[in-house]
N, C-alpha and C positions, 0 to 999 in steps of 0.2 A: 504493500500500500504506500506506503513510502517514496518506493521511486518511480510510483504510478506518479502520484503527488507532484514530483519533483519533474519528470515528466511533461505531464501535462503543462506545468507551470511554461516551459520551455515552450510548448506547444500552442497554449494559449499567448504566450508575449508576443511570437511571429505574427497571428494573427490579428493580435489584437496592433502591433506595428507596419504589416504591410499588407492586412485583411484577404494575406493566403499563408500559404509557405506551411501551415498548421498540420495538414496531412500530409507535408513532404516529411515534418520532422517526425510524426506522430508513426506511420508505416516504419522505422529505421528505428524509431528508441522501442516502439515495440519487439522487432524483431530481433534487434543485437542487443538493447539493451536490458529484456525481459525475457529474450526466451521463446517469446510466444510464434508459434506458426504460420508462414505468411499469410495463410488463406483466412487464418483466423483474425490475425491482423486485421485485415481486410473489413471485417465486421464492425470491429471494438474501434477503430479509428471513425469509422463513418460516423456511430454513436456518441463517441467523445469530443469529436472537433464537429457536429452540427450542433451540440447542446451549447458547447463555446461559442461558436459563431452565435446564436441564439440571443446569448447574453451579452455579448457585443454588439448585435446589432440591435437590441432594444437602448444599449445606453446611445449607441449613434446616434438614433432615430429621433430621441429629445433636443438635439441640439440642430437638426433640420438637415445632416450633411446626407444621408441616403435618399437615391432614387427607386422609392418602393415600386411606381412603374414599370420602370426597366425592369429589378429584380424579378419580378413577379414572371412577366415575360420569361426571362433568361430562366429562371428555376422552372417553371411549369412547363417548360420545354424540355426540361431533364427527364420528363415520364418516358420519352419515346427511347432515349436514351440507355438508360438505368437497366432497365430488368435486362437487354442484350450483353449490357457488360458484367451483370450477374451469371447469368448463363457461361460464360465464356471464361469466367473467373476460374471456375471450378475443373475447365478443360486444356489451363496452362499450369506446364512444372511452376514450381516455385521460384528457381534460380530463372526462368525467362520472364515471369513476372517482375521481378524487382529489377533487373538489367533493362526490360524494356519500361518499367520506370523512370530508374536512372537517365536513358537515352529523351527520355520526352524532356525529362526536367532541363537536360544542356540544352535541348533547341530553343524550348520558352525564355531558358533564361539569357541567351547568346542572342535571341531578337527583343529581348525588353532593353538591354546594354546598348544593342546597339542606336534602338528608339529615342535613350534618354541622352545617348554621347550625339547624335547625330542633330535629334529636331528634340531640344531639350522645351520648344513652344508646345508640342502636341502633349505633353504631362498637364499643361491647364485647358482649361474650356476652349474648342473653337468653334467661334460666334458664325450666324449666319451672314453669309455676304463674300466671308474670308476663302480665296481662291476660286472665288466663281467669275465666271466669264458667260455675259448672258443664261441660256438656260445649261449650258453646260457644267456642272460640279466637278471641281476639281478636288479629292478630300476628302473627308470621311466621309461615311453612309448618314450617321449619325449627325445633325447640327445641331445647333442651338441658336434663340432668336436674339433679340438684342437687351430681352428682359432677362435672361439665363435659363431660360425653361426647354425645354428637351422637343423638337419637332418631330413628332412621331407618324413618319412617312411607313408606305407598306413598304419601299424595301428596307427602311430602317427595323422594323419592327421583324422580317424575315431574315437579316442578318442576326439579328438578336436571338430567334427562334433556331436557327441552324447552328448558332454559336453554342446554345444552351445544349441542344442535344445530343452535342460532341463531349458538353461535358460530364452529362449525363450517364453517356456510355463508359468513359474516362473513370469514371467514380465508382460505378460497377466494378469495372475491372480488377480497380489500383485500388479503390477503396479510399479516395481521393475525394476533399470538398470542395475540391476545383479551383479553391482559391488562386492557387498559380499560375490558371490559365483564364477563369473571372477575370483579376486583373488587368492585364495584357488585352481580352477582349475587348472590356467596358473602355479603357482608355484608346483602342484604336479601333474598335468599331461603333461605340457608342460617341466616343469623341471627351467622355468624363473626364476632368482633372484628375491627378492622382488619390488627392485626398479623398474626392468625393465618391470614385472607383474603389477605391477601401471600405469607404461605409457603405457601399452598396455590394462590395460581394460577401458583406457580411450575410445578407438577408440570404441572396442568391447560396451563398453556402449550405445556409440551416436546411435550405428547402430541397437543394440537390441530394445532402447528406441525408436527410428523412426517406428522402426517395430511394435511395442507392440502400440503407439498412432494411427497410422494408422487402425491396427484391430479395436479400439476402434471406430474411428471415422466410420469406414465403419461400422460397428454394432449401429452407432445414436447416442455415446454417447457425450456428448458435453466437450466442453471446456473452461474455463473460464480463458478469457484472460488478464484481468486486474491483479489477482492474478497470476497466470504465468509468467506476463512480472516483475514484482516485484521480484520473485523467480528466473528468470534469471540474470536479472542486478545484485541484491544481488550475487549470485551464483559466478556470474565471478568475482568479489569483491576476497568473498572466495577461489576461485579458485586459485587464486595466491600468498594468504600469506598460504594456507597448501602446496603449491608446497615448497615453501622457508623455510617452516619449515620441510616440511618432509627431505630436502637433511641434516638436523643437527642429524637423528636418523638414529643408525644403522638397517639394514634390522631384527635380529630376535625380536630387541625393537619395531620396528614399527606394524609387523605383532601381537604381543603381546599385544598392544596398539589398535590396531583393533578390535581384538576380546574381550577387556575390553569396546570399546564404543557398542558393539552389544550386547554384555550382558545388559549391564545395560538400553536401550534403550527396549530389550526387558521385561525386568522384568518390567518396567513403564507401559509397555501395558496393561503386564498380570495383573499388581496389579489394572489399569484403569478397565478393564474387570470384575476381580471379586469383583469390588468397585459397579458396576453398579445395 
């Protein structure tokens, strides 16, 4: 219980500081650092890091920075998703699970680095008007009008919907609240700042992670609840000093900062792996 506690606490700060990263840390301290089974992993993360996300995105939500909108969108599109990466979960070794983990988490994190070194502008709001030329858009799918409010076009709304349900399937799999790739979507398909992309994949997480444990449990597979309840308590611990440290970093240092703890988190893996 202890280093559930201890854990989770880890687990919940990622989240609660760059509103993913939760299930990146969360699948790896379970499995090297408890023991526990990947496939079962799998489970006890979804449970743990959507009850966190949960409790971070209610305190978000008082201070007005989430897009319950969009979330909404983005998670409820996880249905289509979800129960196929359940299915599928159960029909991968373990060691090609967690490698082809690893392998997702360098691509996400090697195009957030290179978003925030390259157009360090696309980490805040872009407004509508910016990069258009007549009716042609040049830019994200996603705008914003000149009051800050989110234009919600159909293909805006079907980038949203195809985004969700990739991670949907993602989280089945990996057992992943998406957060890592949440992110990354909301800021270059929805167009979100960083900050406000954090309070919104909070919601998005709770709702992907509900979805993804459910598959599980209707496919038999179990959950271990004394290690869970450890990873939540911890979790919300965390959950509130990465909130309070993420408002001291600016948006393209934080998103920079993300993709340096996914790297290294994943190289751990890989070197676990071909240590084995």
């Amino acid at each position: 219980m202890i280093l559930s506690l201890l854990f989770g606490l880890v687990v919940g700060f990622a989240l609660g500081l760059t509103g993913g990263g939760g299930s990146i840390f969360a699948v790896p301290l379970l499995v090297y650092g408890l023991g526990v089974p990947a496939h079962q992993a799998v489970v006890i993360s979804l449970a743990a890091v959507g009850a966190t996300a949960l409790g971070g995105g209610l305190a978000r939500l008082r201070t007005g920075e989430a897009e319950l909108r969009t979330a909404v969108i983005f998670g409820l599109s996880g249905l289509v998703g979800a129960p196929l990466g359940a299915w599928l979960n159960s029909r991968f070794p373990e060691a090609a699970l967690l490698a082809g983990f690893a392998l997702l988490m360098l691509a996400v994190a090697l195009r957030m680095w290179r978003q925030a070194s390259r157009s360090p502008e696309e980490t805040r709001i872009v407004r509508a008007g910016v990069g258009a030329e007549g009716d042609n858009i040049i830019g994200p799918v996603c705008r914003y009008d000149p009051g800050g409010r989110l234009q919600f076009t159909s293909r805006c709304a079907m980038r949203l919907a195809l985004a969700g349900s990739a991670t949907g399937l993602l989280s089945g799999l990996f057992g992943v609240g998406g957060g890592f790739l949440i992110v990354p979507a909301l800021v270059l398909v929805a167009s979100l700042p960083i900050r406000r992309a954090v309070a919104t994949s909070l919601w998005v997480i709770a709702i992907i992670s509900a979805i993804g444990l459910l598959s599980h449990l209707v496919a038999g597979h179990r959950l271990e609840l004394e290690i869970t309840t450890g990873f939540v308590l911890g979790g919300l611990g965390g959950m509130a000093l990465g909130i309070a440290v993420g408002k001291r970093i600016a948006g393209p240092a934080l998103q920079k900062l993300f993709a340096g703890m996914i790297v290294a988190v994943a190289a751990f893996m890989l070197i676990g792996l071909a240590a084995r």
